[in-house]
N, CA, C and O atoms as a MOPAC input file, in Angstrom:
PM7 MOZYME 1SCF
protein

 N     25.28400 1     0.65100 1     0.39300 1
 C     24.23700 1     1.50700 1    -0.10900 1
 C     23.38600 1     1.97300 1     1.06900 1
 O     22.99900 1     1.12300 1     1.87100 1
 N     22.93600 1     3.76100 1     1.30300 1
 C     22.69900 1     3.74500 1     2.14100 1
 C     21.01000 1     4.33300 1     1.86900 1
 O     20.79300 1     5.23800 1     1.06300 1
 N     19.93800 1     3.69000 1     2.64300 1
 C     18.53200 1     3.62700 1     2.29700 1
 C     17.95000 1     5.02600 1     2.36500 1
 O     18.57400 1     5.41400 1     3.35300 1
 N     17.25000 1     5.98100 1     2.04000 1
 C     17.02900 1     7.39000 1     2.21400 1
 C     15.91300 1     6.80800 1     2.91200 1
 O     15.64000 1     5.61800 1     3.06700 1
 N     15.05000 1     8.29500 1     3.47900 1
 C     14.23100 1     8.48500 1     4.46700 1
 C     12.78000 1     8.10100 1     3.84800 1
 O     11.82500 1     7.50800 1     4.35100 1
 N     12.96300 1     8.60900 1     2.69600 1
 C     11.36400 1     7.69100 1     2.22500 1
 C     11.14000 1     6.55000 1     2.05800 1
 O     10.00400 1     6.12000 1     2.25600 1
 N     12.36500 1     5.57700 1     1.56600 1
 C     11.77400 1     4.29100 1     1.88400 1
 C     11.60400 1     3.65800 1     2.71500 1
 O     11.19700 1     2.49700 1     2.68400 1
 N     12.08600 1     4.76600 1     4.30400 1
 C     12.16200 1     3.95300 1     5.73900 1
 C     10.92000 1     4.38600 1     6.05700 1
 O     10.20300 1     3.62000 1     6.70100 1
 N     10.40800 1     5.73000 1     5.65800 1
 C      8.25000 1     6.41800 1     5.83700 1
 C      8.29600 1     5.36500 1     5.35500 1
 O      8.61800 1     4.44900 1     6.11200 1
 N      7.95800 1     4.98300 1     3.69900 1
 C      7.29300 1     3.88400 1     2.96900 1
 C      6.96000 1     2.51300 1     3.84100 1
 O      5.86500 1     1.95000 1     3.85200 1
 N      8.19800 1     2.07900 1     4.60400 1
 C      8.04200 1     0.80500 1     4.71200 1
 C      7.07300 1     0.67700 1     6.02000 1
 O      6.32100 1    -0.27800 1     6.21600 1
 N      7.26700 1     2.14300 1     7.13800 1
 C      6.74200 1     2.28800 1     8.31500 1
 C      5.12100 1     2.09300 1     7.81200 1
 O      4.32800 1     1.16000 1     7.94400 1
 N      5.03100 1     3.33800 1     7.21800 1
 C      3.48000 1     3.55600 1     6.76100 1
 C      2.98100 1     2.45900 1     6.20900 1
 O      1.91900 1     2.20500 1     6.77600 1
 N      3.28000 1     1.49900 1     5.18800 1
 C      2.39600 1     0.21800 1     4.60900 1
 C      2.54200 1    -0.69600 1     5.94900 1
 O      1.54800 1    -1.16200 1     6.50700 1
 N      3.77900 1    -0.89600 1     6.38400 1
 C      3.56100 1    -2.42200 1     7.39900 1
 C      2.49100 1    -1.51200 1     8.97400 1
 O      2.25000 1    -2.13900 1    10.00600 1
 N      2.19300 1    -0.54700 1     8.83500 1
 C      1.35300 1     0.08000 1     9.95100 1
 C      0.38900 1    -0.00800 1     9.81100 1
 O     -0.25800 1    -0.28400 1    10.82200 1
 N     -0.50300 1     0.18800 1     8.28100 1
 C     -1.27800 1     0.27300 1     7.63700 1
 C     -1.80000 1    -1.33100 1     7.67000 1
 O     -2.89000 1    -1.73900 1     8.07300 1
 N     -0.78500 1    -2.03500 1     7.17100 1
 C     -1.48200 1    -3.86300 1     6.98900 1
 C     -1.48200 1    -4.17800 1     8.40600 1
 O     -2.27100 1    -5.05100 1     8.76700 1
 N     -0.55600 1    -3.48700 1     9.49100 1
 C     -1.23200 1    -4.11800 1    10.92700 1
 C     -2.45500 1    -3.56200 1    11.34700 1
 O     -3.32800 1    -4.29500 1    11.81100 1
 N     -2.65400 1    -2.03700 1    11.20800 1
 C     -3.67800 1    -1.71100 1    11.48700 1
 C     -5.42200 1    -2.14800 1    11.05300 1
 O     -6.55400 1    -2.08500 1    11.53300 1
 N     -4.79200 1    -2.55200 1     9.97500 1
 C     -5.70800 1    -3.50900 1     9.02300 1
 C     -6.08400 1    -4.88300 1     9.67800 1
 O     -7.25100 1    -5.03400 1    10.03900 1
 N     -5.23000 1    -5.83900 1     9.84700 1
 C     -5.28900 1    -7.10400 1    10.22700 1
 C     -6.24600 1    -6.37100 1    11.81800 1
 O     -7.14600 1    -7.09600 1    12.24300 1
 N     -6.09600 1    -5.55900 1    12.27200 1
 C     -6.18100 1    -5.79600 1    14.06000 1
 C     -8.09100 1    -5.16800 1    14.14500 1
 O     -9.00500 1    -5.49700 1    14.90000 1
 N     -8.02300 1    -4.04400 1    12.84000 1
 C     -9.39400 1    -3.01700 1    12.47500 1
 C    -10.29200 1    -4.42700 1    12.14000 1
 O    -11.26300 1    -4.41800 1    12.89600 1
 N    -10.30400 1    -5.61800 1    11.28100 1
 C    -10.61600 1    -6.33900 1    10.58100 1
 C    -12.00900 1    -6.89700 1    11.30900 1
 O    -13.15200 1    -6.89300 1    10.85300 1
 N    -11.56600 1    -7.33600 1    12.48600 1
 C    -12.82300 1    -8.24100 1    12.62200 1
 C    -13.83600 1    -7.27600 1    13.77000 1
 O    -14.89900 1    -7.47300 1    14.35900 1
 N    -13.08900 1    -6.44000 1    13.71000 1
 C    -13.99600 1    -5.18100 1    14.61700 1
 C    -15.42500 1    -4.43600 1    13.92600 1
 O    -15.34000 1    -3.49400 1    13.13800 1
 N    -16.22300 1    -4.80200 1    14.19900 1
 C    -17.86000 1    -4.27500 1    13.59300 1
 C    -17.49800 1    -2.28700 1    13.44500 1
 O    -17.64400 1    -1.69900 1    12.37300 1
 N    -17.17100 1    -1.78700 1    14.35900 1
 C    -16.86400 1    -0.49600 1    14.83800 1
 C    -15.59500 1     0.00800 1    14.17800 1
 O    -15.60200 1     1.16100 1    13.74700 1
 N    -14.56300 1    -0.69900 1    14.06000 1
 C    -13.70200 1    -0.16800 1    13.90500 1
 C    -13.06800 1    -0.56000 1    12.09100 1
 O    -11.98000 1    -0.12500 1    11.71300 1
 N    -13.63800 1    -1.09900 1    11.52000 1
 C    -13.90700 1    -1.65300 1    10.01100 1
 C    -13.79000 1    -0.40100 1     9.33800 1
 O    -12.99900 1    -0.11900 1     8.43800 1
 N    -14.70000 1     0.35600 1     9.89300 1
 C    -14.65100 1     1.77000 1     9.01300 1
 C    -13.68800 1     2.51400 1     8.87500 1
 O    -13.80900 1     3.55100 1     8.22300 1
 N    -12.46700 1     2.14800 1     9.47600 1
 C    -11.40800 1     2.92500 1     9.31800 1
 C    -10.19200 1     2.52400 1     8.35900 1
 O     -9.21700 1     3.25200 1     8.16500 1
 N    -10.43300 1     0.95600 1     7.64600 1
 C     -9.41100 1     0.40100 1     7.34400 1
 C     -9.25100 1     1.12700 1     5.78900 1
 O     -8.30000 1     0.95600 1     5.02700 1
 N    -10.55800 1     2.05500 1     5.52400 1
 C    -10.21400 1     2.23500 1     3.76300 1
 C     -9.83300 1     4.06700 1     4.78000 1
 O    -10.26900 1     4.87800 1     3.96300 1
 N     -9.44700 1     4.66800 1     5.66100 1
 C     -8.92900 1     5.61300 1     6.21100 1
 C     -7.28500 1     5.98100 1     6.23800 1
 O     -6.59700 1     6.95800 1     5.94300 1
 N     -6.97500 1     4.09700 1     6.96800 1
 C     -5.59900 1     3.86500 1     7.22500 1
 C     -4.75000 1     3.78200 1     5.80800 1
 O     -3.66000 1     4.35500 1     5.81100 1
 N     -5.19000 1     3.07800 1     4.53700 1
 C     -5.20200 1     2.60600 1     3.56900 1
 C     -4.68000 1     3.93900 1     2.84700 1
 O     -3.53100 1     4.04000 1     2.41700 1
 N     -5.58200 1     4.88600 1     2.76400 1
 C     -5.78400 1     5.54900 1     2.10300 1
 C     -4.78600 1     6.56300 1     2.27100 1
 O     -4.17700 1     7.17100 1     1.39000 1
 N     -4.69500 1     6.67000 1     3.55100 1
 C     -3.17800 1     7.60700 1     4.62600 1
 C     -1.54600 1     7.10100 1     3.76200 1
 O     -0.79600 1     7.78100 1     3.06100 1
 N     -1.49800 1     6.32600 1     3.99000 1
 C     -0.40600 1     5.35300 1     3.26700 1
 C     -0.06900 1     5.16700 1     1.84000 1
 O      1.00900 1     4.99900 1     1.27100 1
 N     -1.57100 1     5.25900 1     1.32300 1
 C     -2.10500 1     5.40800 1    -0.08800 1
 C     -1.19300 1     6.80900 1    -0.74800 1
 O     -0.52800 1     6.74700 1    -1.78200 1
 N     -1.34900 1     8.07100 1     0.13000 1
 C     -1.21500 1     9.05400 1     0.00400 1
 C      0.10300 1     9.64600 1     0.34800 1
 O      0.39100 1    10.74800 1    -0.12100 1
 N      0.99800 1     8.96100 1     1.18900 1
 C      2.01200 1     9.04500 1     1.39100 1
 C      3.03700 1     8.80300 1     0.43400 1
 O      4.11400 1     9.39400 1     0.36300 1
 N      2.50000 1     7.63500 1    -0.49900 1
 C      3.15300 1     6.77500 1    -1.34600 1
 C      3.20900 1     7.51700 1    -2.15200 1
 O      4.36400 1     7.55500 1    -2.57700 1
 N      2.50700 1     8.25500 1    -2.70200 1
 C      2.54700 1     9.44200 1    -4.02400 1
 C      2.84300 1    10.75100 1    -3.75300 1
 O      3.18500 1    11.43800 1    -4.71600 1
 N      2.80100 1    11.17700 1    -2.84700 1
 C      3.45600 1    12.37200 1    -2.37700 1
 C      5.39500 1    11.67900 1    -2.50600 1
 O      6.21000 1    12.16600 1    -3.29000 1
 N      5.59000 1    10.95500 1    -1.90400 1
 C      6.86200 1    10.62900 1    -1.70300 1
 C      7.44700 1    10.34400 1    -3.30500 1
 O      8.58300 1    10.56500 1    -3.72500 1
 N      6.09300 1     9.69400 1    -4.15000 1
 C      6.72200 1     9.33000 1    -5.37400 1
 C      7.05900 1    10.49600 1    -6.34600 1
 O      7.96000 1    10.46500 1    -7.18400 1
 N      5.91300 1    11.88800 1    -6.03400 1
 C      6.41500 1    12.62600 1    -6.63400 1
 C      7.07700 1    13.98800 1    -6.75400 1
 O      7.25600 1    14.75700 1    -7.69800 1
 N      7.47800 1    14.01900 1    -5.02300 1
 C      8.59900 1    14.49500 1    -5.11200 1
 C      9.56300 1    14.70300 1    -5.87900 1
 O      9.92700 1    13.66900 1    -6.43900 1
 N     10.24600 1    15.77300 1    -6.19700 1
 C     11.53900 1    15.58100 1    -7.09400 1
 C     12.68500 1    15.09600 1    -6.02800 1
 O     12.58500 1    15.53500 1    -4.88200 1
 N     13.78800 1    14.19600 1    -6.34900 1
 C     14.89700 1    14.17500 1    -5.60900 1
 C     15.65800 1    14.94500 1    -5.58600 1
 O     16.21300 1    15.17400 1    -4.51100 1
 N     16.04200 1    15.73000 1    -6.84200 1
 C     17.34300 1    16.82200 1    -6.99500 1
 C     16.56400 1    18.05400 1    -7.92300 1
 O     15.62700 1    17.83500 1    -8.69000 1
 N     17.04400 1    19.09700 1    -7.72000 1
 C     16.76400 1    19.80800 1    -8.36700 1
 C     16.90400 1    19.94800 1    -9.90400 1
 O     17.94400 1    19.34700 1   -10.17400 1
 N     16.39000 1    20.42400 1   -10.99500 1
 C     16.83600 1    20.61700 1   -12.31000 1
 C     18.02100 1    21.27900 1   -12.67800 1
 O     18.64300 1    21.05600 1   -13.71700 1
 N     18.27200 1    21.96100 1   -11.95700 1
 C     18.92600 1    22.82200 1   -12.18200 1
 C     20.89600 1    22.27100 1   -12.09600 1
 O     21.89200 1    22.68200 1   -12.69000 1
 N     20.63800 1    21.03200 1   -10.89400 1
 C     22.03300 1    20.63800 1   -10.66800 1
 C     22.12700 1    19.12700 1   -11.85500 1
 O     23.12000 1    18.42700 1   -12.05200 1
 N     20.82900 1    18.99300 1   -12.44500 1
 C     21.18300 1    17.52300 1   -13.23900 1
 C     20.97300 1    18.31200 1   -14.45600 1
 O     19.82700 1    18.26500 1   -14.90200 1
 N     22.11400 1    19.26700 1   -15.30600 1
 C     21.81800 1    20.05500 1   -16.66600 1
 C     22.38800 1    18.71400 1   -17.67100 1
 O     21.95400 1    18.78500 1   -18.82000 1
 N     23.21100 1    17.62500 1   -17.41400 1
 C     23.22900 1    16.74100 1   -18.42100 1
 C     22.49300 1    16.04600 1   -18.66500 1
 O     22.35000 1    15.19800 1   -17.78400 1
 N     21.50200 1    15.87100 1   -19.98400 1
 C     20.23000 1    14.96000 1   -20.10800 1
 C     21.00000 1    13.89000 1   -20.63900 1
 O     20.90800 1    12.91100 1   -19.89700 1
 N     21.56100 1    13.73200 1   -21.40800 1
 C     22.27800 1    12.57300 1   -22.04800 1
 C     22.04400 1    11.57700 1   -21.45400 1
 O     21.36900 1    10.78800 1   -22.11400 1
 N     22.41000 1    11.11900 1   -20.08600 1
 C     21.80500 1    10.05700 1   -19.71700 1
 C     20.34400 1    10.04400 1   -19.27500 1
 O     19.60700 1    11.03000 1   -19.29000 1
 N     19.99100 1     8.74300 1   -18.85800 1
 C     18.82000 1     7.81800 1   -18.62900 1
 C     18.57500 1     8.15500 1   -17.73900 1
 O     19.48800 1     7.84900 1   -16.97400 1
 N     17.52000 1     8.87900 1   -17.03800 1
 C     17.34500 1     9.14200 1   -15.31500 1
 C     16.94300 1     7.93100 1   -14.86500 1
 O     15.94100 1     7.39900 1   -15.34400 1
 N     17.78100 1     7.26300 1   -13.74800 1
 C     17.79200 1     6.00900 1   -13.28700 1
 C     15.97000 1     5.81300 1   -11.95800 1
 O     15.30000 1     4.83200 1   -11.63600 1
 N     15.87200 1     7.30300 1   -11.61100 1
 C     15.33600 1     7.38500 1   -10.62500 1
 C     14.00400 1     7.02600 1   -11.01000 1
 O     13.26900 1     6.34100 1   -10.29900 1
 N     13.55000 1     7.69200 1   -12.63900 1
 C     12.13800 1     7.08300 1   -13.24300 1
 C     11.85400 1     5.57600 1   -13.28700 1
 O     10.78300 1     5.03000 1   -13.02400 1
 N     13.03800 1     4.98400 1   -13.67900 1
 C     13.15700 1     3.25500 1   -13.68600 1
 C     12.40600 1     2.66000 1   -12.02700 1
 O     11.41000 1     1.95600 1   -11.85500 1
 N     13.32800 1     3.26300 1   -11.02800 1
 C     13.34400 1     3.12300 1    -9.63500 1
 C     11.79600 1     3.42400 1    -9.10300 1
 O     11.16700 1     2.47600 1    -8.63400 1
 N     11.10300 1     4.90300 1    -9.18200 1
 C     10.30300 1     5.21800 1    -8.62500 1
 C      8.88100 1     4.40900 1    -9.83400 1
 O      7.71100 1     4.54700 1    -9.47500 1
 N      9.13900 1     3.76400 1   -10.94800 1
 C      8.06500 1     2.80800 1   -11.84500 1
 C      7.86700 1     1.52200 1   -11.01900 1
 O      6.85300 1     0.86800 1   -10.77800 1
 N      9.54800 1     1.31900 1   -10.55200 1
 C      9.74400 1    -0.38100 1   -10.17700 1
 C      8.79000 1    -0.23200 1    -9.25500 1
 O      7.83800 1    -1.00000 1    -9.39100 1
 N      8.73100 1     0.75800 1    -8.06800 1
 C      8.75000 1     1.03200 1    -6.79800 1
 C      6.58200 1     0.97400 1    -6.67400 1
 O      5.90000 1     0.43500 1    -5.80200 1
 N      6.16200 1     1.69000 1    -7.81300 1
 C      4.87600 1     1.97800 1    -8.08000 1
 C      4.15100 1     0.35200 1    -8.41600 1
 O      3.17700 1    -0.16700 1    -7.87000 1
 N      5.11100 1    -0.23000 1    -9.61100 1
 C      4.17200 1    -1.55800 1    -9.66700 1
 C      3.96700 1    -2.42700 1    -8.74900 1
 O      2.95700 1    -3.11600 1    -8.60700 1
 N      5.23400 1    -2.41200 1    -7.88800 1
 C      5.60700 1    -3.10400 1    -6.71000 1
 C      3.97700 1    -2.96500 1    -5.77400 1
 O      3.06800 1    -3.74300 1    -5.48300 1
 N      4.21300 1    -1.84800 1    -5.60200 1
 C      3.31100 1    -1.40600 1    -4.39700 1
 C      1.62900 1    -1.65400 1    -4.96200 1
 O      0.60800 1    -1.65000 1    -4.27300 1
 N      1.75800 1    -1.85200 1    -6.37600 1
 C     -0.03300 1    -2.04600 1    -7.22200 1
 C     -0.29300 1    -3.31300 1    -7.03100 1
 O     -1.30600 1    -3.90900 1    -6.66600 1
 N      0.98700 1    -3.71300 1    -7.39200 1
 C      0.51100 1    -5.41800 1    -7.28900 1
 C      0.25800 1    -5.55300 1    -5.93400 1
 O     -0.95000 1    -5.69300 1    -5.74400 1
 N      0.93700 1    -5.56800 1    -4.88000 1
 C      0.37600 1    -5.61000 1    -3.97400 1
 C     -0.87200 1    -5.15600 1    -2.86800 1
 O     -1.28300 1    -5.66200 1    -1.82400 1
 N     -1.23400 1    -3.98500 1    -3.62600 1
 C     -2.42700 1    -3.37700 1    -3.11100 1
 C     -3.81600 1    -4.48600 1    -3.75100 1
 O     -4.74500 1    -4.79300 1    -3.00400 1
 N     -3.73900 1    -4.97700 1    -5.20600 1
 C     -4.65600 1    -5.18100 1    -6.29300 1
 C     -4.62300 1    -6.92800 1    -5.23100 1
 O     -5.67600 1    -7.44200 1    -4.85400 1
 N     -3.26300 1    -7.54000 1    -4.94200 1
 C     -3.34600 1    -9.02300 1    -3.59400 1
 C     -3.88000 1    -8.41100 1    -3.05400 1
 O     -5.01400 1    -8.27300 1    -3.51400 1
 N     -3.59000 1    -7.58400 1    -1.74400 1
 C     -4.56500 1    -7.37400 1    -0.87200 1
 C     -6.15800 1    -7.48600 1    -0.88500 1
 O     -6.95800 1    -8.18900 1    -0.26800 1
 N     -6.28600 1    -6.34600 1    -1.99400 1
 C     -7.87300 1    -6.19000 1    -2.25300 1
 C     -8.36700 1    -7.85300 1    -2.31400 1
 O     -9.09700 1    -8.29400 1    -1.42700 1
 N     -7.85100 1    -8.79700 1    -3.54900 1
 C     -8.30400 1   -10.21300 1    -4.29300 1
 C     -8.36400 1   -11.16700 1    -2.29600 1
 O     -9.20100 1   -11.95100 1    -1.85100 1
 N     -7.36400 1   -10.71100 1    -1.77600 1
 C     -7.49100 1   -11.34400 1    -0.46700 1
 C     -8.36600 1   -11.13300 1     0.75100 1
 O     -8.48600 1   -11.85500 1     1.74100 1
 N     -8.81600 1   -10.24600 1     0.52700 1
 C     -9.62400 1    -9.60600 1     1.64500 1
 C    -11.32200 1   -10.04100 1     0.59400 1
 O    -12.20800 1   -10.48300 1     1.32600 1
 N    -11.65900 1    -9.94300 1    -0.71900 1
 C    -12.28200 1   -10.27300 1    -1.41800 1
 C    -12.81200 1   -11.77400 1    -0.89600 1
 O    -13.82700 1   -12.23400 1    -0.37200 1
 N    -11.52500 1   -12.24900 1    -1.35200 1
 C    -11.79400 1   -14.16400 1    -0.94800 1
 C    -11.72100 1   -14.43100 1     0.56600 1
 O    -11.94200 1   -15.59100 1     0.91600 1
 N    -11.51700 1   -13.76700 1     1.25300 1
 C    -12.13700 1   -13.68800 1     2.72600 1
 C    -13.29600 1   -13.20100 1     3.25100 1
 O    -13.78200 1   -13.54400 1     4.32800 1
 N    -13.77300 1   -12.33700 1     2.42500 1
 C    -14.85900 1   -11.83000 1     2.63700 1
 C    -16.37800 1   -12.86200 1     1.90200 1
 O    -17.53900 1   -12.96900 1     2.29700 1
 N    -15.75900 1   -13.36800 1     0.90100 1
 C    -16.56500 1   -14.79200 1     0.11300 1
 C    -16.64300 1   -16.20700 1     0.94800 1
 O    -17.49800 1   -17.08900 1     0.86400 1
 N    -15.92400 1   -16.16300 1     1.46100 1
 C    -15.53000 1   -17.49100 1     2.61600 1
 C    -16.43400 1   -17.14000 1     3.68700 1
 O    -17.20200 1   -18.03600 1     4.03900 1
 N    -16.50700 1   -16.04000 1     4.27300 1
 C    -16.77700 1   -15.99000 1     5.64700 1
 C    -18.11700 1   -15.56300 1     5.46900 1
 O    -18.76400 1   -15.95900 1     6.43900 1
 N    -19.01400 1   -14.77300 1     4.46400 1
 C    -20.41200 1   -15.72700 1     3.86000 1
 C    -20.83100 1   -16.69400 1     3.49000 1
 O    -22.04200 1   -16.91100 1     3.53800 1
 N    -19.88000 1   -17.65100 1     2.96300 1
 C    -20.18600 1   -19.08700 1     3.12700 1
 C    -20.61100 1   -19.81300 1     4.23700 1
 O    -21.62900 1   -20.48600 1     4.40000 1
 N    -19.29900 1   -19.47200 1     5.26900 1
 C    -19.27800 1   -20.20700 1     6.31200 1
 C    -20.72600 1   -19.92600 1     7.83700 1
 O    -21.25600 1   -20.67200 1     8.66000 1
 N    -20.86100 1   -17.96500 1     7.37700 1
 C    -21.69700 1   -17.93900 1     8.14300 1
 C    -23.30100 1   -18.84300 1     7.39200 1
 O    -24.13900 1   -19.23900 1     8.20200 1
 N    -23.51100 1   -19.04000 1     6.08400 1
 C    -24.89700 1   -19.61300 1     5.60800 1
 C    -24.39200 1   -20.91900 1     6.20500 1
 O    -25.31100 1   -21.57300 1     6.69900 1
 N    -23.34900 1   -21.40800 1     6.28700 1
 C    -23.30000 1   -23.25400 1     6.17900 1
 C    -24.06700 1   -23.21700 1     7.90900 1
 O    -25.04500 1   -23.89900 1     8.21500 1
 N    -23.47200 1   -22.43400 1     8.68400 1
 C    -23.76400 1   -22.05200 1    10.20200 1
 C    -25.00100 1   -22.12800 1    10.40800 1
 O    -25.47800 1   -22.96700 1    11.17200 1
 N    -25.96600 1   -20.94400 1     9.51700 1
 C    -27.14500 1   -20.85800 1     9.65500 1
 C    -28.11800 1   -22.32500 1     9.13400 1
 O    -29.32100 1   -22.43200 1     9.36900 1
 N    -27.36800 1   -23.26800 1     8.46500 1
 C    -28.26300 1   -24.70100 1     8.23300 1
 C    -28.04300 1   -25.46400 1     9.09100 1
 O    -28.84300 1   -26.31200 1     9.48700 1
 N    -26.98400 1   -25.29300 1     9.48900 1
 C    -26.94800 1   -26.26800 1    10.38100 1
 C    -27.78200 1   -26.01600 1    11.48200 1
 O    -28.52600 1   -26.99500 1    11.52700 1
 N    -28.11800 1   -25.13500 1    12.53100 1
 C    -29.17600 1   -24.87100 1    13.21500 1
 C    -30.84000 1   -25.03900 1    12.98400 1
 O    -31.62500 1   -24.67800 1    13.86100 1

């Protein structure tokens, strides 16, 4: 099976996006860009999703099931759930690391 060109963008753009993320993260300055990078990728993902693959005109048998709606649904939850982790993770990192800075500030 041979992989088409959007899921090789797809995979470039998110794992660029979560590095650019991890590296933007603890940067005061550069923080502001991570809902930028996000959002780039964000946008890629739906442009690519809604693309048509083939024209109408060459698929005139409806009879079957278009396999590609199944594919490009799988492909969408895939990518929610993982956006909706991200967010819950960066959330509970962001809850931690106010903790840790108050525990900091008693102890002094």
């Amino acid at each position: 099976m041979i992989v088409g060109t959007g899921i090789i963008i797809l995979s470039v753009s998110w794992g660029a996006a979560i590095i650019f993320s991890c590296l933007f993260a603890k940067s005061d300055s550069l923080r502001k860009l991570i809902p930028a990078v996000l959002g780039v990728a964000l946008l890629l993902t739906l442009i690519l999703l809604l693309i048509p693959r083939e024209s109408s005109a060459d698929s005139a048998d409806s009879s079957e099931y278009d396999t590609t709606v199944i594919g490009r649904t799988a492909l969408l939850i895939l990518e929610s759930v993982s956006l909706v982790g991200g967010l819950v993770a960066i959330f509970v990192l962001y809850c931690m690391e106010q903790i840790q800075g108050n525990h900091k500030d008693k102890d002094m």
